[in-house]
Each structure stands twice: as structure tokens, then as C-alpha cells.
N, C-alpha and C positions, 0 to 999 in steps of 0.2 A: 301579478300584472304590474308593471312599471308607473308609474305616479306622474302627471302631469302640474306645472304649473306654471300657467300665462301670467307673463310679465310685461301689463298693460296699462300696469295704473303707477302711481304716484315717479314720474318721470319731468326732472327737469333739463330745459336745454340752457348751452350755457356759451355766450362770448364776451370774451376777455370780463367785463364786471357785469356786464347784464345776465338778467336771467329772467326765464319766462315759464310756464306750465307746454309740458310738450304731449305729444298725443302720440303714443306706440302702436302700432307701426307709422308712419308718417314718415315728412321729410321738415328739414327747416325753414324753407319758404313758407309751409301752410302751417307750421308754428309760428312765426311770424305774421300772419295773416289773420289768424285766429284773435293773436293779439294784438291784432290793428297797430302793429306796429310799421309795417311797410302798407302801400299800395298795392292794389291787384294788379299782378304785373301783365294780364291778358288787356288792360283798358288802357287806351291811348296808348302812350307811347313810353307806361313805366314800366316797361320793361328795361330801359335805360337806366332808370334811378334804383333797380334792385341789383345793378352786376354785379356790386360790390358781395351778395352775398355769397357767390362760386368763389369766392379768391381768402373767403375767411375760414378759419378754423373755429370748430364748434365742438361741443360735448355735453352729452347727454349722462345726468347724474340720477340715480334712484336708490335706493337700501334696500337689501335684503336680511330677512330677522332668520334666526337658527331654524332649521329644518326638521329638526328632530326626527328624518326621516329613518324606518328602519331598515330601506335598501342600502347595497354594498356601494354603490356608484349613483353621485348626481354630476349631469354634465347640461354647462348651459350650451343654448342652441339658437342659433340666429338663421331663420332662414333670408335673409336679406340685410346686408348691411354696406349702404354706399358713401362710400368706398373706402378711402384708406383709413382703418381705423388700428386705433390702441385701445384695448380694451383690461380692464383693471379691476383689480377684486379687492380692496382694501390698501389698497395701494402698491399694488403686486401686478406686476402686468402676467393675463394667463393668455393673451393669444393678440394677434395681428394678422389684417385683413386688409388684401388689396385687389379684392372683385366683387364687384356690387351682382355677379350671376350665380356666385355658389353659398351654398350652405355651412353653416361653418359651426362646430361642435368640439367646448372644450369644457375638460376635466377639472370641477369646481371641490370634490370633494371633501377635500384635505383642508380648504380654505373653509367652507360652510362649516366642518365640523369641530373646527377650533375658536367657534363665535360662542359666546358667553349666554347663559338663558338670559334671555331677555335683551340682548343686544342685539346691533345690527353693524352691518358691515356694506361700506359704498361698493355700488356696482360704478365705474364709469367707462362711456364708450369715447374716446377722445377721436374727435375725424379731422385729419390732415385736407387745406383743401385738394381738391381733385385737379385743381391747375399744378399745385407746387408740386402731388406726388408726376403726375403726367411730364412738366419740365422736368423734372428732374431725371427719370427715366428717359426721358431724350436728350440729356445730358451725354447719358453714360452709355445712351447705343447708337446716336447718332441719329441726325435729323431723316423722314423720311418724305416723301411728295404726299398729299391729300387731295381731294377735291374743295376743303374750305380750310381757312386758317385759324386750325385749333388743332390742338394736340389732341385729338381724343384715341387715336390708334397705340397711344402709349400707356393705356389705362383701361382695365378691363370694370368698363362701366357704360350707361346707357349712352352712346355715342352721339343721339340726337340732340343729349338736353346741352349739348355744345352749340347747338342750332342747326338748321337744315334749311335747304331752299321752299322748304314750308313750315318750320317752325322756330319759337325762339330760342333765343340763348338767353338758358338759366339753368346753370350750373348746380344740379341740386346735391344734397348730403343727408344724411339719416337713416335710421333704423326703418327700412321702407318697407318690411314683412314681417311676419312674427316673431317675437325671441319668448324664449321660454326655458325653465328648468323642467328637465327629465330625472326622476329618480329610479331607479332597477339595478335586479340584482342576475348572478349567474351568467345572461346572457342578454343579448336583446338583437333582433333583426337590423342591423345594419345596412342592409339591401336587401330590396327583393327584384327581378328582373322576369317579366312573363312574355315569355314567347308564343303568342300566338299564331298555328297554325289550323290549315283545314285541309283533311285528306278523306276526300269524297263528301260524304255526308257527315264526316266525323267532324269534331272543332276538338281541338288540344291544345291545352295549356300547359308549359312546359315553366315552373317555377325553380329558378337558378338563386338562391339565399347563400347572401352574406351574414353569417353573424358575428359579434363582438362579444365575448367574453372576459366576465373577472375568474371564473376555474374553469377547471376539468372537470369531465364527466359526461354522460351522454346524454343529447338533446333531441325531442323528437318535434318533426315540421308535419304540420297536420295544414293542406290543401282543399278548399272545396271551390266547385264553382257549379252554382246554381243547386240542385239538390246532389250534384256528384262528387266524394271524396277522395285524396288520397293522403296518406301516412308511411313516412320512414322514419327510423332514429339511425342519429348519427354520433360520429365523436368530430373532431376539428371545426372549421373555422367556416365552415361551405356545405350545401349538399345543393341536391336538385329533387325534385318531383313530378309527376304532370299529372292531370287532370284531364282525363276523356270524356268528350261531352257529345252523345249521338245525337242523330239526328237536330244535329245544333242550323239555330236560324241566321242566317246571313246577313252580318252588317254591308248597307249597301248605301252609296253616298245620295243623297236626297234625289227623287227621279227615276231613283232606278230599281228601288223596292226599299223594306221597312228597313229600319234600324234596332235590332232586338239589342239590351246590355244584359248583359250578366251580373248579378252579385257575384265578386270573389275574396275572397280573405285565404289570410296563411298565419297558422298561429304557430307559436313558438311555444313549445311542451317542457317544462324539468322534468328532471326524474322524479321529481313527485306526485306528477300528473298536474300540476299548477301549470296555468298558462301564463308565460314571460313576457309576450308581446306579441301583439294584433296588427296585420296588416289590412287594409279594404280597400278595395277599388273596383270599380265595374269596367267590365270586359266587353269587347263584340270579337266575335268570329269571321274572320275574311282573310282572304290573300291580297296583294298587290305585287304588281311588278314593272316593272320602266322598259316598254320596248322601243330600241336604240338600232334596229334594224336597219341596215342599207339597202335603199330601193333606185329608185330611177331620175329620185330628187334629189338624192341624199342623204342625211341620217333622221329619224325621226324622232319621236319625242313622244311617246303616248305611254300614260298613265293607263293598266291593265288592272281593275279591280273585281277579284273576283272570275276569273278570263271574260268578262265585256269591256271592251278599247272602251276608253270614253274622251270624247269633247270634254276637257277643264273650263267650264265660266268658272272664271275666278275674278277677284279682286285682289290688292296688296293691301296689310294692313299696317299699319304703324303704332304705336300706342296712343292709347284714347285719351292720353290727357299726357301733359307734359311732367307735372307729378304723379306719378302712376299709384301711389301709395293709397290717390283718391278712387281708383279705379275700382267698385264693387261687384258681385255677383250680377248687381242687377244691371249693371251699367254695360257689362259684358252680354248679358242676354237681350237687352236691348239694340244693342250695336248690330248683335252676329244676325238678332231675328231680321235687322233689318235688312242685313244681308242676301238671306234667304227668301225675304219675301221681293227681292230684285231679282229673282233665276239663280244666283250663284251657289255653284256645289262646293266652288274650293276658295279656301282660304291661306294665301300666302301670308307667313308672318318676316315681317325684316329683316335684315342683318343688321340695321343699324339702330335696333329699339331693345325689348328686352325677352328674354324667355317668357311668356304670360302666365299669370297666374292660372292654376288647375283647375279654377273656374272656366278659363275660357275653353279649355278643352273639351272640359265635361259639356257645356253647351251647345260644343261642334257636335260633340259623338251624337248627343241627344237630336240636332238636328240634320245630319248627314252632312254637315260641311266638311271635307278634307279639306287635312291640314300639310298644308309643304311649308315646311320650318328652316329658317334658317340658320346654320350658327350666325355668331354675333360678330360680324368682318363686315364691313361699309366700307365704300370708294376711299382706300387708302390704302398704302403699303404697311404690313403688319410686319415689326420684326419678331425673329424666328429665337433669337435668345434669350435667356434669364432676366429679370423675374417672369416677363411674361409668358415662356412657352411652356412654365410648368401650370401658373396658371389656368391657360389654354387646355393645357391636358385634364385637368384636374376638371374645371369648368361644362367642357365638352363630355365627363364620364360622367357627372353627377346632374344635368341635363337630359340626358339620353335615358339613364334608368328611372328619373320621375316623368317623363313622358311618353315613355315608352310604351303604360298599358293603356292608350288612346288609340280607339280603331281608327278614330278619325287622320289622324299621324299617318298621311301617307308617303311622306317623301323627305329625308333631308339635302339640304344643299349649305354646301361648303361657305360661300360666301355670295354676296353682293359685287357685282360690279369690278373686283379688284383685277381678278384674269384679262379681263376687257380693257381696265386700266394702266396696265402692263405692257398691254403691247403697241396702246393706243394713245395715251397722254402722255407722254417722254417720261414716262419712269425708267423705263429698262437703261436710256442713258444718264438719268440723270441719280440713279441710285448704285451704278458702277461696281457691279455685283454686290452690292449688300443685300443681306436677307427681307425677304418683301413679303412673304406668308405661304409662297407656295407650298412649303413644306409641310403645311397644315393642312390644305385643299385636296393637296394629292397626296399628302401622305399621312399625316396625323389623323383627320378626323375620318377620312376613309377606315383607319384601322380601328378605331376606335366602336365604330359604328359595326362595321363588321365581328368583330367580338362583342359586342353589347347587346348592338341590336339587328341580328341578321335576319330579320326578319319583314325588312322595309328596304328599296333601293337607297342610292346616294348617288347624289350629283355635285360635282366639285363647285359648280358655280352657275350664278345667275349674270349675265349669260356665258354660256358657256357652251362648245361645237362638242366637245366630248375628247379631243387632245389637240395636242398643239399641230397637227395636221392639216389644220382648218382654222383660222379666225379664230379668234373667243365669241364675235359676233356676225358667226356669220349665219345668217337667215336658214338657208339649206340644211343646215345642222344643228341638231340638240336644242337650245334657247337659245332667243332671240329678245334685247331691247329696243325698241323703234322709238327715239329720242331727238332725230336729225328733223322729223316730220313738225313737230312740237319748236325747236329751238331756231329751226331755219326754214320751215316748206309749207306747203297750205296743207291739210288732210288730207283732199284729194289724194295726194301720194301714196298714201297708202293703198292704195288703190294697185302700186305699181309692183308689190313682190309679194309674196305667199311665204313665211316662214314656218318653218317647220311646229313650231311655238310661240306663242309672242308672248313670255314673261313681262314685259312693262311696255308700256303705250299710255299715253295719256292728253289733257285738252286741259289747261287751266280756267277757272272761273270766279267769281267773288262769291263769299258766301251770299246766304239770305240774307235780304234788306234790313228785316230786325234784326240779324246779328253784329251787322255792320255798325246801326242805331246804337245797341246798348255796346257793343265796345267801344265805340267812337264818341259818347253823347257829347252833345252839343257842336259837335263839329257841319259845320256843311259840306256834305257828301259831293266830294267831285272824284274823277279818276285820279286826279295827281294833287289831289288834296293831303297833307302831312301825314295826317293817321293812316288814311288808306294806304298811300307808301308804303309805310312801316308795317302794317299786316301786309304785306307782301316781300316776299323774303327769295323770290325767285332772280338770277343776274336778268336786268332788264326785264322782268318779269310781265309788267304793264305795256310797254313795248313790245314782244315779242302778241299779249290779247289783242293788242292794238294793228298790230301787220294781221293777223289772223284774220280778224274782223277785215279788215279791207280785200281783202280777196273776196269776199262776197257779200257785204255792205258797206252802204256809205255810212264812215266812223262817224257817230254823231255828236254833237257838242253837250249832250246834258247828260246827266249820271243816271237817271232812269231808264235812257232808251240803251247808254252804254251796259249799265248792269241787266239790261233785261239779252241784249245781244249777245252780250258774252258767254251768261246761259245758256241761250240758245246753241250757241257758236260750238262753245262744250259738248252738248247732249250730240251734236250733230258728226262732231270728230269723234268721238267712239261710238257711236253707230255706224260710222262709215268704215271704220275699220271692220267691227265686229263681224258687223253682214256681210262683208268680203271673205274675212279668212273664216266664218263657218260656211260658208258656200263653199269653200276647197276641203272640205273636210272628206276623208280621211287624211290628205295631204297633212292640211295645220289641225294639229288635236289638242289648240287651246289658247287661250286669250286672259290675260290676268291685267283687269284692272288699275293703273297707277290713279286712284289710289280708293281705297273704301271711305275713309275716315280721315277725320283731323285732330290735333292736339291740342288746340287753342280757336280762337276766333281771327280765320285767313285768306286769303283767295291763296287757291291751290286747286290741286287736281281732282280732290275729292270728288264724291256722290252726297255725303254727307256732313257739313260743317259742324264746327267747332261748338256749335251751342246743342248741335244733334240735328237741328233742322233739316230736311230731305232737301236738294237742288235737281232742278228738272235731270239731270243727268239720272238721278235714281230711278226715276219713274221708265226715262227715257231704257235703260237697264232690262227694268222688267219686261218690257217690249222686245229688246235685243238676244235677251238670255232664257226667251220662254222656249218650252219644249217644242212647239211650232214656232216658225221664223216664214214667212213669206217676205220676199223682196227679188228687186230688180234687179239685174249683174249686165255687164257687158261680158261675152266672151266672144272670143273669136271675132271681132269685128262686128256682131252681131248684139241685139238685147234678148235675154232670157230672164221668162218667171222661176226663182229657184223655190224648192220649197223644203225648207232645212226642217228634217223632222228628229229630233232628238227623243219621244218620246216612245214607247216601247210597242208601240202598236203603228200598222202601215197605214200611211197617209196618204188618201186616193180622191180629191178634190178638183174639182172645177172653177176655174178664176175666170172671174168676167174682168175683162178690160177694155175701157175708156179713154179714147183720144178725146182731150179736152182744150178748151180754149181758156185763158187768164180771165174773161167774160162771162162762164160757165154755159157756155154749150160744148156738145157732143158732137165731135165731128165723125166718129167711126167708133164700133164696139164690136167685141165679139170673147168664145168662152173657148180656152183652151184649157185642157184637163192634163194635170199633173199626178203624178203614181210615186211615191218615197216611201220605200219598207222602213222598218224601225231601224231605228238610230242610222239614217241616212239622208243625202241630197239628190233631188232630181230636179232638170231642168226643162221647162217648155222652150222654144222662140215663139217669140213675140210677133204676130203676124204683120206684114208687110203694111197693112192698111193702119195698123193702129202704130208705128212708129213715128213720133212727132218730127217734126219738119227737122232737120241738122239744124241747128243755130238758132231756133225761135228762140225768141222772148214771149210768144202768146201761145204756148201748146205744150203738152203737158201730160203723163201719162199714167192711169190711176190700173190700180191692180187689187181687187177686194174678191176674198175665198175663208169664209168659214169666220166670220167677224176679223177676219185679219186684214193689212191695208199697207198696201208699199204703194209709193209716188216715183215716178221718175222726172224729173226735170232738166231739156238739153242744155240749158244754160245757168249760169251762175244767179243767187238771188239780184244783185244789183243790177244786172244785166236782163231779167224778167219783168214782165208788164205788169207784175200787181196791179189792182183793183186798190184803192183806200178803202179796206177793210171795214163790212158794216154790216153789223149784228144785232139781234134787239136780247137782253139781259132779265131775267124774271129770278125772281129767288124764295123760297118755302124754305121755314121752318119745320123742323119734321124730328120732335123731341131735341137730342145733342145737337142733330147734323143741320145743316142750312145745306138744301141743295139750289146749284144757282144753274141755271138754263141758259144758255148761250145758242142762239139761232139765226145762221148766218144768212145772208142775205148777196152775199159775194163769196168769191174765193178767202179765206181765213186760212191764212199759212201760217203757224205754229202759235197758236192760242196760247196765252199763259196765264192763269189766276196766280198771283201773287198772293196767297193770303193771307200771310204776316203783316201784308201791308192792311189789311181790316182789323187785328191784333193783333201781338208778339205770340198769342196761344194757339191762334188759328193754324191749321194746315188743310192741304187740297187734297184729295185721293187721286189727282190728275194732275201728270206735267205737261206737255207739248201736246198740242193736238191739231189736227187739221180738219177742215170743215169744208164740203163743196158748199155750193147754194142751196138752201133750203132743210139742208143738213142742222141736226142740233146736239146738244150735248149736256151731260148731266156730270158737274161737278160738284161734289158732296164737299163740304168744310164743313169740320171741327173745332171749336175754340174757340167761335165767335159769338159772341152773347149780344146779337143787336137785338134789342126788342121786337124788332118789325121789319127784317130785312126787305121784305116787298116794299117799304117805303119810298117817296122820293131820295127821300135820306139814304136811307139802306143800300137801293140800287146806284146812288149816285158813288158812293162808295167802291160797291163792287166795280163797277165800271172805270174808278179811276185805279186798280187792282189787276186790271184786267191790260194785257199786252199784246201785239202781234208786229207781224213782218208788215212794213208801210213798202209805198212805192220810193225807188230810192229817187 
């Protein structure tokens, strides 16, 4: 069996005369950091005073002593090294690296076995910055258009940490995954590629093995998955096997039944019965497939798992921290649970972040989240020539076979945004036939994928109609981004098409109060106050929250009522979206989130800021993305109760509804009964007497069925009679939790405990709520240690914690 050893300790980092203790894997920043030699570049605004470290060259020094190993071959192995690096064995250079996505494995032998007993010999990684290799590469192919000014399309590396209209610019460098020496003899598994299929009740696993050998002779691949084996021996370089598993249990994405894994391993046999090398990973069993069908709208877009169509709640993720090196097992299981516990089945990952670690996979498989991955192409023209497109190729094959044995893995796509950008941001003239990546989209990595992994559709791009036929964005076909609604329109609008998919949509908002507090300290918190600018990284960003809010409030002058509005303002634009296009469902079969997560501490699109904190948008989420959805629709000139039932059993329910006055009286009610089979929409009309007056500001229309609750309102908030809002607040201690009671006394339109603002620990099990008269509510916090929360004290607290819609 092949000999392992991690190379994680005694590593220095090194520029020009300084030097410091470095941490393997890591990056330079958080060596830096460690050593308190820079500022945290997420506080205030030092993010300016670290740029200098993207522009520097650095190198990582450590020794390794004689191995005395008695295998034929040791080769070191980097799985992550960003980016352009020189790497050196004694002052020998044995390899060069210019992608921070692939693995890279080079032949130490000859060099470890001529070191002296008891000597040692310098390992060094020398890294060129990621500016100088990037200009320079656009030197020699020629400049191409982006969406932000940085070279990052000339350099295969995390494209974000050049910054993004939500995160910053910090150009990082380092050994940011594990390096390690491997020692083995004879042979060793070089690739393993498992195909997973299911034909009827059966699940097959079809293992395609690469191996690497230093002789000749025959080798035998011994397969199991779960208690079922198979065995060949072979001679050359390759074989296959597969593994028949009956009566195998069906991975099914969260919702729609378990998620059973498999142990599977594949060992490598010599002829002497010695085993060479171990593979492991856990398996699930399932089909998927992309139907792209033409109907009467156009082409569709539905995700087939298993043969049940399914509705995609999804969100976009981006990477969870700007150095990703810090990014853990658990920080990953963190993030994804939070995910799931908002309704979302799928998990979109970027084109402009990074392949994730195998952690985050294995925590999708474990919890049913599908995964639609994308290669690594963000809004920019990618050129199609050397060095890059062997890269590209290299990159995209050795991606595709480490993620490949994830059930959860259900879709790749081509790229981000560039398709769209091609036809739509004056590339096409302004790059005068020079190569721009299509040849990657439609032609590279399709093929790629198809030989690797044919066992998962492909889609050239996000968004994308399916050929140049059609738009790259256009609604009616394949994927759809909804951007125009966001950067120039009130939400409402969305309101105004039905796309067949809506891959990105989204609502900007500021994180939590406390996050803002400790990034910002000492600052007073206003909207166009220095710091808060600067965590905002969107063009006009605060401007654009700012027109949003005045479509339907009066913009207010203090930073509490603005941060509690624009919350709101958020939660409210993807809801209105969501509820629309799952009410068209089967038309639209899917909505993904802009965006899950953040990378720092920002206003952005998130659900989830930068310190982890939840923003009513999450909660607002879980409400949008549950297996029941009751709410309001206009169709046809008409209002209809819809009742979106996603969950696998028919939903046959009675809705009492409410003509209401802003006052809280009843002026009319009555029960219409709604019938939705599984995984479908049915809608009532709204009867004649309970449709509120056209144009009021005092009428109002409530719809509650099975603890569930849609409002309709005929006019916009600032244009409505609110009541000044008035509740009486009570709060128990109950071991952890402090539950606080809120009971309203008036109309209470979208309630919000803020409860960071009671401590930085605290959080709500509740965001947005609405309240009639006499109505109450039990909001549980966490993390709040008042001794006596029923106190004068204690309540006067919650109460100034506590938010709602005022009259405007």
C-alpha cells in the first residue's frame, strides 16, 4: 500500500527580507494576519491598506529530510496551489503552476534519494503575483471586454478575489489545500471515474480506472459497493468494472424521499495479492436528466430526477469567505444546513468562485441538496488560446472526475453570464472576431463532460435559450437572469413574465446590525456614511435600495428605519417573485436564489451575511420555498387563491377569507375550497364580495388554510392607511430560549425582532410577520443572557428591537 505524508508543519512564508511562520494549507493574507502584521482587511475600510499584498511576490520555504522510503516512486502532490507558482527541490526547479483549480503531481524521486542520512533538502513554492502572471498573459493575447476592471479572465484562479459587486478586492496567493508526499510502488490509481446508473430496481456502478505505473505485469481492480463485489485483472494502463447493486435505494433530492449512500472503494491488486492503492467514496443511486422540450411557450427547462419533474428552490452560492483556505467541514455544514432549513433543494455553485471542497459535496449528498456546478467562466470574454486553453482542458477533466461520484451533482453548466454577454454588452464589436470562450461552452467542455461524465446533462450557460436561435436571455427558453427588475424596475415587474427558469433574481439588503457594528466600530451608522459605502461594492448600489424603497415607502432619514426597510424591501422582492413563478408551475420549474451567502461583511443579495447572521430574507425563504405555498395571484383580470403544493401527497383544503379594513374590521368573509394533487397548482377565484375596493388604501384581503397565510393588498405600502402600529410585548425565560410575545392591538404589518440588537449572540426563530388585531406571536431568541427579560429593563429592550411598517 502506497505511504502517505502531509506536509503541514514547519513552513515559512517569505517576501523579499521578511519572514514569517506560515500555516499549510492557507493563503498569505491569513499569514499575515496571524502575524499581526497587516489589519483585518473585512473592518473598516483596510481593505485599501492590504492591496499592496495581490501585486507582491511571495514564497513559501520548508525542508524535507531523506525518506528512506522502500517504494519505487515518491511524487509530491499539491492539490491547490494559487496560482503561478515555481516550485523547487533544492534548488532544482521540478514543476510550474498557473491554476489555482487543478491538482498538480510531480516526480520527487531522484531528488529525495540523493539527500544525505541526516540531511535535508529545501522544498520552495515561489508564487509570481497573480496581477503580473494575468497582465502579462494579456499582453501576449490581447485585451478582452469584462464586466469589472481586472484582469481576472487571463488567469485561471478564483475570479472573485479580484472583487465583485459584493465582495472585495484581495488578490490572494498560497498553498490554499493540501500538499503532500505519496510514496508507491508498481502502480497506483491515477483515476477512478464511477458511473452511476439505475435500470429498474437495479443501481450500477460502472468503474472506468486510470492507472500509473513504474512496470509491467498484471494488475488486478477489485470493486465493492456496499456488501456487492467485482474483480478483473488486467495488463496496460486502464480497465473498467461495474458493480450491480439490487434492489438499490434511491437518492432523492430532499422532499421527495431518503437519501440512502453507499460505501464504495476500488483497490488496486499486484501480483502478489498486495494491495497498491485505495480508493473511497460514498455513492447514491439515481438518474437525472434536463427536459428542453418545445411546447406552446417555448423551450423548457426542468430538472428530471429519478423520472419526477421537479420545481428547483434553489439559491446561488458563492464562496463563504474570501480566503477560502479558512473555509472548514463545519463551516460548510453550517452554511448548506442553513440552506435546507429555508426549503432549498438545489444548490447552484458560481462560475466566478471555486470548485468546493469535497466537504461541501458530501454534505449536499447527506442532505439532498442538488448541486448545478459551474465551470469556472464569469462575465467576461475568455480567450480560447495557449497557455490558457490547455489549462481549461486539463482543469475541466480533473474537476469533472473528483466530483463526479456526488449524487448530489446534478447538472453542469458551461459558464456564467458570458453568452448573454456577447450578444448584449458590445463584445461582439468590440472584440472583432477574437476568441471570447465560446469554444469552450459549446465545444470544449460539452465534450469533455460527455466522455467523463455521461451521466449528468450539460448546459452551455447560465443564462442560456439553448442556441443562438433565441436570445441567450431570453425568458421563454432554457435559463433566464431577471437583473433589469433589480438595477432599474420596482419588483412588482416581475410580476410581468413567466420564464421558463429564473437562474438569478435577486433584492439587495445590509447585513445585520451587529455585523455592520463590529465591521464598522466606532463609526456612526448612517446609509452614506464612509464604512457603509465601502461594504457596498454594488455600481450605485445604495442608490439603486434607495429608488426601491420609494416605490413603496417614504425613504426615511435615520439608519434604523432605513436598515430595517430595506430588509424588509428584500424579503418582499423575492417573495413576490417566487410566489409568481411557482404559481406557473409546470411552465417555470425553478427559481435560484441571487444569492445564499456572503464572503465578508456586506450589503448584498444574500439571505445570509457575512458574519453568518440569518436576514429576514432567510426566514422570509422558508415561508416561500415550503412544500405548501398558499397565496394570492391575479390572473386573468381576476384575483385567485393558488395553492402551490410541492409535497408528495394531494392537497385538498378550505381557505377562509377576509375583507378587511386598515382599522381591523370585517367587512365580508367566506370559504372557498381548493383540491392540488402532489407536486402541483390549483387555483380558486376569489369571490366577488370579498375583493377589496380597486384603489383602497383602507381594505385589504386575508387568506388563511392550514396554519398558512397570504395578504393581498390593492395599493402600495405608502399609499395605505396604516394604523401606528401598537402591540403590548411580554418575554419568559424558558432555560436557552427567551420567548417574547408580541400582541397586537392594531394592524402590525411585518413585525421584526431584531435580536442582535439585544446581543451580537442573540438570533430570532422568526423574521417578518404580520399580525391582525388581537392576534399574537411567540418569538423564541437565543443568545440572549438578560437575567430578567420580563423586566422594565428587559422589555424596554426588546421593544426598542422590535420594528414594523409605520404610516407613511
Amino acid at each position: 500500500m502506497k505511504d502517505v505524508t502531509a506536509l503541514t508543519e514547519g513552513w515559512t512564508l517569505r517576501h523579499e527580507e521578511a519572514a514569517l511562520p506560515a500555516q499549510v494549507p492557507g493563503c498569505v493574507h491569513t499569514d499575515l494576519l496571524a502575524a499581526g502584521r497587516i489589519p483585518d482587511p473585512f473592518i473598516g475600510r483596510n481593505e485599501e491598506e492590504v492591496a499592496w499584498i495581490g501585486r507582491a511576490d511571495w514564497t513559501y520555504d520548508t525542508a524535507l529530510g531523506p525518506r528512506g522510503s522502500a517504494h519505487e516512486r515518491t511524487d509530491l502532490v499539491f492539490e491547490g496551489l494559487d496560482t503561478a507558482a515555481e516550485i523547487t527541490l533544492g534548488g532544482e526547479t521540478v514543476g510550474r503552476t498557473r491554476n489555482m483549480h487543478r491538482t498538480y503531481r510531480f516526480d520527487v524521486t531522484r531528488r529525495l534519494a540523493a539527500v544525505a542520512e541526516g540531511a535535508e533538502i529545501p522544498l520552495s513554492v515561489r508564487l509570481t503575483s497573480a496581477y503580473t502572471e494575468a497582465e502579462a498573459v494579456r499582453a501576449a493575447l490581447g485585451d478582452r471586454p469584462n464586466s469589472y476592471p481586472e484582469p481576472f479572465q487571463f488567469i485561471r484562479k478564483m475570479a472573485c478575489s479580484f472583487g465583485w459587486d459584493w465582495g472585495p478586492t484581495l488578490v490572494t496567493a498560497g498553498i490554499w489545500r493540501p500538499v503532500r508526499l505519496e510514496h508507491w510502488s508498481t502502480a497506483r490509481l491515477a483515476e477512478v471515474r464511477p458511473l452511476v446508473t439505475v435500470d429498474g430496481t437495479t443501481g450500477r456502478a460502472e468503474f472506468r480506472i486510470d492507472v500509473e505505473r513504474t512496470g509491467g505485469g498484471p494488475l488486478t481492480a477489485r470493486a465493492r459497493v456496499g456488501s456487492r463485489t467485482a474483480t478483473v485483472t488486467f495488463h496496460g494502463d486502464g480497465t473498467a468494472l461495474a458493480v450491480e447493486v439490487p434492489d438499490a435505494g434511491l437518492w432523492w433530492p430532499r422532499g421527495y424521499g431518503e437519501q440512502p449512500l453507499y460505501d464504495a472503494e476500488v483497490e488496486l491488486i499486484g501480483e502478489s495479492g498486495a494491495v497498491l492503492d485505495r480508493w473511497e467514496r460514498r455513492l447514491g443511486f439515481r438518474t437525472v436528466t434536463l427536459d428542453t422540450t418545445p411546447d406552446e411557450h417555448g423551450s423548457g427547462f426542468t430538472l428530471v430526477v429519478n423520472g419526477e419533474r421537479i420545481f428547483a428552490r434553489g439559491v446561488n452560492w458563492i464562496p463563504d469567505d474570501v480566503f477560502p483556505s479558512r473555509i472548514t467541514p463545519e463551516r460548510y455544514r453550517t452554511r448548506l444546513t442553513q440552506a435546507a432549513d429555508a426549503g432549498v433543494d438545489l444548490v447552484r455553485v458560481w462560475g466566478g468562485g471555486i470548485y468546493e471542497d469535497r466537504a461541501f459535496y458530501e454534505v449536499c449528498d447527506e442532505l439532498g441538496l442538488m448541486v448545478w456546478q459551474d465551470f469556472l467562466f464569469a462575465c467576461a470574454a475568455y480567450p480560447e488560446e495557449q497557455p490558457l486553453r490547455s489549462e481549461i482542458e486539463a482543469e475541466a477533466r480533473d474537476n469533472v472526475t473528483r466530483l463526479m461520484p456526488h449524487p448530489s451533482l446534478v447538472l453542469w453548466n458551461g459558464n456564467n453570464e458570458n453568452l448573454w454577454g456577447f450578444r448584449d454588452w458590445e463584445w461582439e464589436q468590440r472584440l472583432a472576431g477574437d476568441s471570447w470562450g465560446e469554444g469552450y461552452y459549446l465545444g470544449v467542455l460539452p465534450r469533455i463532460v460527455a466522455e467523463t461524465d455521461p451521466t449528468r446533462p450539460y448546459w452551455a450557460g447560465s443564462p442560456w435559450s439553448g442556441s443562438w436561435d433565441h436570445h441567450p436571455n431570453d425568458p421563454a427558453h432554457g435559463t433566464a437572469h431577471s437583473w433589469e427588475v433589480w438595477n432599474r424596475a420596482d419588483y412588482t415587474d416581475y410580476l410581468e413574465s413567466v420564464p421558463r427558469f429564473v437562474a438569478e433574481f435577486g433584492w439587495q439588503a445590509p447585513p445585520a446590525h451587529a455585523t455592520f457594528r463590529r465591521a464598522l466600530p466606532g463609526e456612526e451608522l448612517r446609509p452614506d456614511s464612509a464604512g457603509v459605502l465601502h461594504h457596498q461594492k454594488a455600481e450605485d448600489g445604495n442608490g439603486k435600495l434607495e429608488r426601491g424603497l420609494a416605490h413603496h415607502f417614504a425613504v426615511p432619514d435615520d439608519y434604523d428605519r432605513w436598515h430595517y426597510l430595506t430588509q424588509v424591501n428584500q424579503a418582499r422582492a423575492v417573495a413576490t417573485g417566487i410566489e409568481h413563478w411557482r404559481s406557473h408551475w409546470p411552465r417555470c420549474a425553478g427559481t435560484v436564489v441571487w444569492q445564499l451567502n456572503d464572503c465578508w461583511p456586506v450589503t448584498s443579495w444574500a439571505a445570509v451575511d457575512g458574519d453568518g447572521r440569518l436576514k429576514p430574507l432567510h426566514h422570509e425563504l422558508r415561508r416561500v420555498y415550503a412544500d405548501r405555498l398558499l397565496t394570492v395571484r391575479e390572473r386573468d383580470g381576476r384575483l385567485v387563491v393558488a395553492a402551490v403544493n410541492q409535497s408528495g401527497a394531494a392537497w385538498r383544503t378550505d381557505v377562509a377569507l377576509w375583507r378587511m379594513t386598515a382599522d381591523g374590521r370585517t367587512l365580508a368573509e367566506a370559504t372557498v375550497t381548493v383540491s392540488a394533487a402532489a407536486r402541483s397548482v390549483a387555483c380558486a377565484e376569489v369571490p366577488e364580495a370579498l375583493l377589496p375596493e380597486a384603489g383602497s388604501a383602507k381594505e385589504f384581503l386575508v387568506a388563511d388554510a392550514d396554519g398558512l397565510r397570504a395578504l393581498h393588498f390593492p395599493v402600495r405600502d405608502k399609499e395605505f392607511a396604516y394604523p401606528v402600529p401598537d402591540y403590548a410585548v411580554d418575554a419568559v425565560r424558558r432555560g436557552d430560549r427567551v420567548d417574547v410575545v408580541v400582541t397586537a392591538r392594531t394592524l402590525v404589518r411585518d413585525l421584526l425582532l431584531q435580536a442582535d440588537r439585544l446581543a451580537p449572540t442573540a438570533a430570532a426563530d422568526r423574521g417578518l410577520v404580520t399580525l391582525l388585531p388581537g392576534e399574537s406571536v411567540v418569538i423564541g431568541v437565543r443568545g440572549w443572557d438578560a437575567a430578567d427579560p420580563a423586566s422594565a429593563d428587559g422589555l424596554a429592550e426588546v421593544r426598542s428591537a422590535l420594528f414594523a411598517v409605520e404610516p407613511a
